[in-house]
C-alpha positions as CSV (number, residue, x, y, z in Angstrom):
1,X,34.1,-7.4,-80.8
2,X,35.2,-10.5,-83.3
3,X,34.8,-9.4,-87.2
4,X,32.5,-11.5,-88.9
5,X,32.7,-11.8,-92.6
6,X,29.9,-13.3,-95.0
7,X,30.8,-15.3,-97.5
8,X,29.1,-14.0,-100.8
9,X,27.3,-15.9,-102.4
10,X,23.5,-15.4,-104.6
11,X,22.2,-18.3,-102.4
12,X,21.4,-19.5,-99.4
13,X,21.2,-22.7,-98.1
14,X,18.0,-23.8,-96.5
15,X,19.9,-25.7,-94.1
16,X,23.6,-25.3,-94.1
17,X,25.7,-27.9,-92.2
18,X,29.1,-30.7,-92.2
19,X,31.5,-28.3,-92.2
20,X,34.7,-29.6,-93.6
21,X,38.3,-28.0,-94.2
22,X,40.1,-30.1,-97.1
23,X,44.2,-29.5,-96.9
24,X,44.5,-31.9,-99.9
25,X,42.3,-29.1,-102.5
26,X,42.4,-25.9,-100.1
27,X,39.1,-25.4,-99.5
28,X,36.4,-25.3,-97.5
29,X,33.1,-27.8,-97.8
30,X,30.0,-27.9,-96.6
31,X,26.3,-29.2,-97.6
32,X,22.8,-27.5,-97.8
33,X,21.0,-30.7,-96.2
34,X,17.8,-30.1,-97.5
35,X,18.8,-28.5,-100.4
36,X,20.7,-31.1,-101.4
37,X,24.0,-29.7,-102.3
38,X,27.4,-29.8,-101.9
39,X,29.1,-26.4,-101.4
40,X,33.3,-26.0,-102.1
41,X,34.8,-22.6,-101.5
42,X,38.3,-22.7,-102.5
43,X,40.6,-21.0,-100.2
44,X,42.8,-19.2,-102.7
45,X,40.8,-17.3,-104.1
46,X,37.3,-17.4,-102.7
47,X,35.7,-19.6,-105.6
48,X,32.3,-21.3,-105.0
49,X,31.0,-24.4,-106.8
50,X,28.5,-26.8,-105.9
51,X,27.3,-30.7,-106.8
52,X,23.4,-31.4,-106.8
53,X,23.2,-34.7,-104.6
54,X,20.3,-36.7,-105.2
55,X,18.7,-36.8,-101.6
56,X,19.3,-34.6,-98.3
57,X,23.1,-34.5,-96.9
58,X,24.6,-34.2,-93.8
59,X,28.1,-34.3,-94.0
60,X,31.2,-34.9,-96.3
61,X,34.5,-36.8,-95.1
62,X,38.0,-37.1,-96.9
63,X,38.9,-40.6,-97.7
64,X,42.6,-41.1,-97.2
65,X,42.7,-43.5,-100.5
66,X,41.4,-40.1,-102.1
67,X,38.1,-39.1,-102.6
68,X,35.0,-38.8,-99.8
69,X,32.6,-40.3,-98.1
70,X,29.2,-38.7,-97.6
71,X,26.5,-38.9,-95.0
72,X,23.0,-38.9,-97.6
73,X,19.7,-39.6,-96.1
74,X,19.7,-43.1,-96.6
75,X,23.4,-44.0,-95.2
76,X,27.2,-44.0,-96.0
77,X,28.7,-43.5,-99.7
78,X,31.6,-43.0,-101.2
79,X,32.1,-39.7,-103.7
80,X,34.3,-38.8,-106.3
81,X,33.7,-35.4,-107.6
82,X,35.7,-35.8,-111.1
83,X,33.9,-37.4,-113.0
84,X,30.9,-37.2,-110.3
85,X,29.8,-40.7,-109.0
86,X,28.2,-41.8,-105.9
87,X,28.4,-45.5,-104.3
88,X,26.9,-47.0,-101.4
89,X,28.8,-48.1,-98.8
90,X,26.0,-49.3,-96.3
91,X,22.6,-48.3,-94.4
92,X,23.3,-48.2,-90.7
93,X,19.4,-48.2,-90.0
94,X,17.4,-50.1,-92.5
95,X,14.9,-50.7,-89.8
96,X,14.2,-47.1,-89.4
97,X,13.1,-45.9,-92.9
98,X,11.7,-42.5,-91.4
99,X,15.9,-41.7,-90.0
100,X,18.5,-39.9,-91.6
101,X,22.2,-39.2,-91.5
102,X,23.1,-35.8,-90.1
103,X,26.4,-35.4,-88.4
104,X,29.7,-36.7,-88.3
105,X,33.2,-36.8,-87.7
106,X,36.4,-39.2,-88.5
107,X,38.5,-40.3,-85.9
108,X,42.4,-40.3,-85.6
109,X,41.9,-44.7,-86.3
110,X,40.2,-43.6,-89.7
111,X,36.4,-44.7,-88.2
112,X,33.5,-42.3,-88.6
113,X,31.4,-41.6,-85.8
114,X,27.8,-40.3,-87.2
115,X,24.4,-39.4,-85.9
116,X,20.9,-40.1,-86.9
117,X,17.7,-38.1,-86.3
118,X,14.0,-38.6,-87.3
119,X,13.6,-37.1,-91.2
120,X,9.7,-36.7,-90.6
121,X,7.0,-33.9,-91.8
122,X,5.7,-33.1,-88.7
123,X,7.3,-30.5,-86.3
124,X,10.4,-31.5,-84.6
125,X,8.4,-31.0,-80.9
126,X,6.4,-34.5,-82.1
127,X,9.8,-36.3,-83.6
128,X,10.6,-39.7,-81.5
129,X,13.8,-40.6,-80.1
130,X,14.6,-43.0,-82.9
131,X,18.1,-41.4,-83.8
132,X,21.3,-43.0,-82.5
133,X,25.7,-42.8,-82.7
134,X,26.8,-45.0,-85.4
135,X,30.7,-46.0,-86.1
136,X,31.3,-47.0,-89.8
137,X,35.1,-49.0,-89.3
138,X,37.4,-48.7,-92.7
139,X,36.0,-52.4,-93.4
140,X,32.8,-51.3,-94.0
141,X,31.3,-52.5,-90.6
142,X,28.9,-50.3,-88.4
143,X,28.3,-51.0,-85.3
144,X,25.7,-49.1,-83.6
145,X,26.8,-47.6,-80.2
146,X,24.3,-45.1,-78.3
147,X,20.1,-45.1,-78.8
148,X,17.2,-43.0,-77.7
149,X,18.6,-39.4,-79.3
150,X,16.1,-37.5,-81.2
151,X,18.9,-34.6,-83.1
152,X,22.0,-36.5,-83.2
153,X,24.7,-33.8,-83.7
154,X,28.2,-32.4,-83.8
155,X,30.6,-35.2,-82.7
156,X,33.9,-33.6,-81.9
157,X,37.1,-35.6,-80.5
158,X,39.4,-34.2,-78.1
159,X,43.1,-33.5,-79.4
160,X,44.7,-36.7,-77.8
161,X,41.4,-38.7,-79.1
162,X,40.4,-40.2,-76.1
163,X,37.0,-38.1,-75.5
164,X,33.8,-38.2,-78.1
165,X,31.7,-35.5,-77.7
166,X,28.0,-36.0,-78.6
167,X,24.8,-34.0,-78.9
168,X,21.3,-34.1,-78.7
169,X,20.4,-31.0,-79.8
170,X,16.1,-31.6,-78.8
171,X,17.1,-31.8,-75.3
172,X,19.7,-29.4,-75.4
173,X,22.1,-31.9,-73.8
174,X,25.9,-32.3,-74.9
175,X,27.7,-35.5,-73.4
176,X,31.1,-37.0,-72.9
177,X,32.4,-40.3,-74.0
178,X,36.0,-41.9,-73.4
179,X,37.0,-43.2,-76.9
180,X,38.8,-46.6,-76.9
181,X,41.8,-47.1,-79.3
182,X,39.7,-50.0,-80.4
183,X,36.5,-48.2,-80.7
184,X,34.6,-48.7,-77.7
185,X,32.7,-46.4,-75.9
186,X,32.8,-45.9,-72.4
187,X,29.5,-44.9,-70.6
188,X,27.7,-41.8,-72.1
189,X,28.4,-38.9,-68.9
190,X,26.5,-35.2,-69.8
191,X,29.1,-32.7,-69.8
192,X,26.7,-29.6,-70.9
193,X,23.4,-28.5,-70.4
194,X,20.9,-25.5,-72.3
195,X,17.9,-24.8,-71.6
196,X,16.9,-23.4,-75.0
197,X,16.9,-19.7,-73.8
198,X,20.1,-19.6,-75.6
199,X,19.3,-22.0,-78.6
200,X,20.0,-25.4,-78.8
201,X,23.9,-27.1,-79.0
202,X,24.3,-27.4,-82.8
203,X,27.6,-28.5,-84.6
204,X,30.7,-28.9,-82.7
205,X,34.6,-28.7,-83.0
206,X,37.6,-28.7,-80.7
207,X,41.0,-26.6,-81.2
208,X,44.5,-27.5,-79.9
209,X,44.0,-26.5,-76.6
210,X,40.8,-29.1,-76.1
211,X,38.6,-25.6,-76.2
212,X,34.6,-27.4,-77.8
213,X,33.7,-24.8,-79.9
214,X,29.9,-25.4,-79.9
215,X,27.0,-23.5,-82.6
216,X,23.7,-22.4,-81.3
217,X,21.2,-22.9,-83.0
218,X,18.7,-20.3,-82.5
219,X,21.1,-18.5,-80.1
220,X,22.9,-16.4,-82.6
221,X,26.3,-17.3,-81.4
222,X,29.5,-19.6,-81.6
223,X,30.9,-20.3,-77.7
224,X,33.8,-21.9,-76.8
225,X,33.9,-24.2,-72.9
226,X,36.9,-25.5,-71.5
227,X,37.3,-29.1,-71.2
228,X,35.7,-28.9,-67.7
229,X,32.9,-27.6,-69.6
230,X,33.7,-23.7,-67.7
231,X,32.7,-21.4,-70.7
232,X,35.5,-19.6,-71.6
233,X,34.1,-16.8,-74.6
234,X,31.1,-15.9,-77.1
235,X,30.9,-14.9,-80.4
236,X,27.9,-13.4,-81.8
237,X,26.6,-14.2,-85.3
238,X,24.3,-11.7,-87.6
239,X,21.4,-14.2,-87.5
240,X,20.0,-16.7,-84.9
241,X,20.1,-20.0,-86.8
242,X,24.0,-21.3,-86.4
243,X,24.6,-24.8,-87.0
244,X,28.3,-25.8,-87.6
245,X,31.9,-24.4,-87.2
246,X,35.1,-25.4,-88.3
247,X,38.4,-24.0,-88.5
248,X,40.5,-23.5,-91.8
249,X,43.6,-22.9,-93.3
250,X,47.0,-23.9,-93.9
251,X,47.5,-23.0,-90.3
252,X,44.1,-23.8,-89.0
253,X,43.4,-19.6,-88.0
254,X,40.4,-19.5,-89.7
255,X,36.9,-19.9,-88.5
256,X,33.8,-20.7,-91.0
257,X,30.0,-21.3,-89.5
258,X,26.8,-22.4,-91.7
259,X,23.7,-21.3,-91.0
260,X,20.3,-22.1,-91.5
261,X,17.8,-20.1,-93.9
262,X,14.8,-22.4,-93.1
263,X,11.5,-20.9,-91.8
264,X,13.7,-17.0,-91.9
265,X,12.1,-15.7,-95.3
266,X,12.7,-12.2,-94.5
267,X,15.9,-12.8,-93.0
268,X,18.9,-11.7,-95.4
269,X,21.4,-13.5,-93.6
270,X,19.7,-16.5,-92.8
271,X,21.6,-19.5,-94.7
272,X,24.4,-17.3,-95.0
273,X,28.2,-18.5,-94.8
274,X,30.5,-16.6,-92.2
275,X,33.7,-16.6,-91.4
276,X,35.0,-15.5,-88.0
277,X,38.1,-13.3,-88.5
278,X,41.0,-14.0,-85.6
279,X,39.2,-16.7,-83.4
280,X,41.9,-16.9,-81.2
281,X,42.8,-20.7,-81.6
282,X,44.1,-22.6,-83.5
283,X,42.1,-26.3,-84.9
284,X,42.7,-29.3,-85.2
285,X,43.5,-31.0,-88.6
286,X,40.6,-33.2,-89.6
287,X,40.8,-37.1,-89.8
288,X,40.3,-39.0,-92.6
289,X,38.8,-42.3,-93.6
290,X,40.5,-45.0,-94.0
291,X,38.0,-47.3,-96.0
């Protein structure tokens, strides 16, 4: 059985999620979406910090000119953390006021590819498909590229970069798309399907060997599918609601999963972070942006 290690903290996020390993500062991101933090565990030594953000966020990317950029609630921003200041980039959906930002990833051209999803009150069983796949280029355009998805989540790119793969998490479905050196998409082709008896396809990430490494949320688990979408192993988690993964580390060994506390009160380990001792792979080292 796979060790599992959590991360101490004397928090937890409500929503942990947007995973990202930095090479440049050794250490490990991630946000708490609806707490509205940033999280940095530095690698060295196991120090935690956060950064109070002034609305939900999804994600954080490095920017290759130094820097981030962020996925907030209301659309793309550059960050720098010292001194702390936030600037907007754009809105990719102006026209949907009642959308967020949730997931995203960078590509090996230095484009992001992010979802949207509904940010509403009621339950998510009433949300509307208004979320869709947004690609922000390094020269500020987005372009808007797939519609109709109600939980955008967990882009991952395979390691030559010529697949995208996409989630709606609501419907359980995880699809394929061949990625164009100039940044098309070809047609959108379903790759996985889950029912929900096993929780719904969460965050995703792909190793060396084009293994999707795919959290379940509700399912209590991390799996990894071969490219022909065969599963290939399944690593259980302490509490049901898992939401991203990402590997870590100088040689990209190490395994780290958010969780979600929301709605789990009595739940210790809900929000938790984990890391997964000896995967088994070995990651990919994350893209940056190049805007």
């Amino acid at each position: 059985m796979t060790a599992v290690r959590v991360i101490s903290r004397d928090t937890r996020d409500i929503l942990g999620e947007g995973l990202l390993w930095s090479a440049r500062e050794n250490a490990l991101f991630w946000t708490d979406i609806l707490g509205r933090k940033l999280w940095r565990m530095s690698l060295a030594d196991d120090a935690i910090c956060h950064w109070d953000m002034p609305e939900a966020i999804g994600w954080i990317i490095e920017r290759a000119a130094g820097g981030f950029v962020v996925g907030l609630a209301s659309g793309f921003y550059r960050l720098d953390l010292d001194p702390f200041h936030l600037e907007l980039i754009a809105n990719p959906q102006p026209e949907r006021p009642g959308n967020r930002l949730n997931d995203a990833k960078a590509d090996a051209h230095g484009r992001i590819w992010a979802g949207s999803m509904p940010f509403l009150e009621q339950p998510a069983t009433n949300w509307p498909p208004t979320g869709a796949l947004y690609r922000l280029d390094p020269d500020g355009t987005i372009s808007r590229h797939d519609d109709g998805i109600t939980i955008a989540n967990g882009p991952a790119l395979s390691p030559d970069g010529t697949v995208l793969y996409h989630t709606d998490s609501r419907v359980g479905q995880v699809w394929k798309y061949a990625l164009n050196a100039e940044g098309s998409l070809g047609p959108r082709e379903p790759h996985l399907h889950f029912d929900g008896t096993t929780g719904s396809p969460d965050g995703m990430t792909c190793d060396r060997d084009g293994g999707l490494w795919i959290a379940f949320y509700g399912g209590g688990r991390i799996a990894r599918f071969h490219p022909d979408g065969m599963l290939d192993r399944e690593i259980a988690l302490p509490t049901p609601q898992i939401t991203n993964v990402c590997f870590a580390g100088a040689d990209l060994t190490r395994m780290f999963a958010t969780s979600a506390g929301d709605g789990r009160p009595d739940d210790p380990l809900a929000g938790a972070l984990f890391e997964i001792e000896a995967p088994g792979a070995i990651g990919l080292e994350p893209h940056q942006y190049r805007g």
